[in-house]
C-alpha positions in Angstrom: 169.4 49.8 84.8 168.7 53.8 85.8 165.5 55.1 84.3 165.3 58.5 84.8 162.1 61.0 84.4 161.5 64.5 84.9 158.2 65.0 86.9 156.4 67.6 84.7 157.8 65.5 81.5 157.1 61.3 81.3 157.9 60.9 85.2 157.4 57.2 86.1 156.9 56.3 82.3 160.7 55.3 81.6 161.0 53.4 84.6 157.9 51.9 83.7 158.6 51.2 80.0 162.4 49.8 81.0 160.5 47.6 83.9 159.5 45.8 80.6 162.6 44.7 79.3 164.7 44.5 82.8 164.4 43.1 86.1 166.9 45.7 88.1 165.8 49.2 87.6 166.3 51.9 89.4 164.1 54.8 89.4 164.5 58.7 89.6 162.5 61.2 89.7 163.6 64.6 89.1 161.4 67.4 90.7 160.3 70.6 88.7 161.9 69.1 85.5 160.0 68.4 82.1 161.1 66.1 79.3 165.3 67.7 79.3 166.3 66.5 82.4 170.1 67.3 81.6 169.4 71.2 80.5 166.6 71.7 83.1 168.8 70.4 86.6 172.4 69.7 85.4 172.6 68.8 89.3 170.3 66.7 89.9 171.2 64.5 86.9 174.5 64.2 87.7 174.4 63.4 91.4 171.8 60.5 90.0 174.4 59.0 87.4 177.3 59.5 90.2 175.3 57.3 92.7 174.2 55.4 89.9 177.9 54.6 88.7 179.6 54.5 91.8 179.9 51.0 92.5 181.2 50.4 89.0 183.8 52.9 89.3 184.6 51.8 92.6 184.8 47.7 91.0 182.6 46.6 93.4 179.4 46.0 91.0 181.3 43.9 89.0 181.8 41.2 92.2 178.2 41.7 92.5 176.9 41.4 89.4 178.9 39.0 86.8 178.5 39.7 83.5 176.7 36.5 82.3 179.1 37.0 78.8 182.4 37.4 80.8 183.6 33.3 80.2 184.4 32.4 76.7 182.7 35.2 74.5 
């Protein structure tokens, strides 16, 4: 899971709200941004989803990580 928080807006409060619920999450922190972190850096939320995603796109998390409804659902 990504949690992502702009440092003048919630910051480490989403990853610390999803750290609740999930046991993988990734955390990032976007400088000099307030609670609309895609309006406020474009960039910066982008490059975080593309490193995010990669390894999905790229069929490498799914070796890695197996779905634990993939058989028989």
């Amino acid at each position: 899971m990504l949690a992502i928080g702009g440092a003048k807006g919630i910051g480490e409060g989403a990853a610390n709200a999803m750290k609740l619920v999930a046991d993988d999450v990734q955390t990032v922190i976007i400088p000099d941004c307030g609670h609309w972190l895609a309006e406020e850096a474009p960039e910066q939320m982008l490059a975080a989803l593309t490193a995010f995603l990669a390894p999905y796109r790229d069929g490498t998390a799914a070796a890695d990580n197996p779905s634990p409804h993939a058989a028989g659902d």
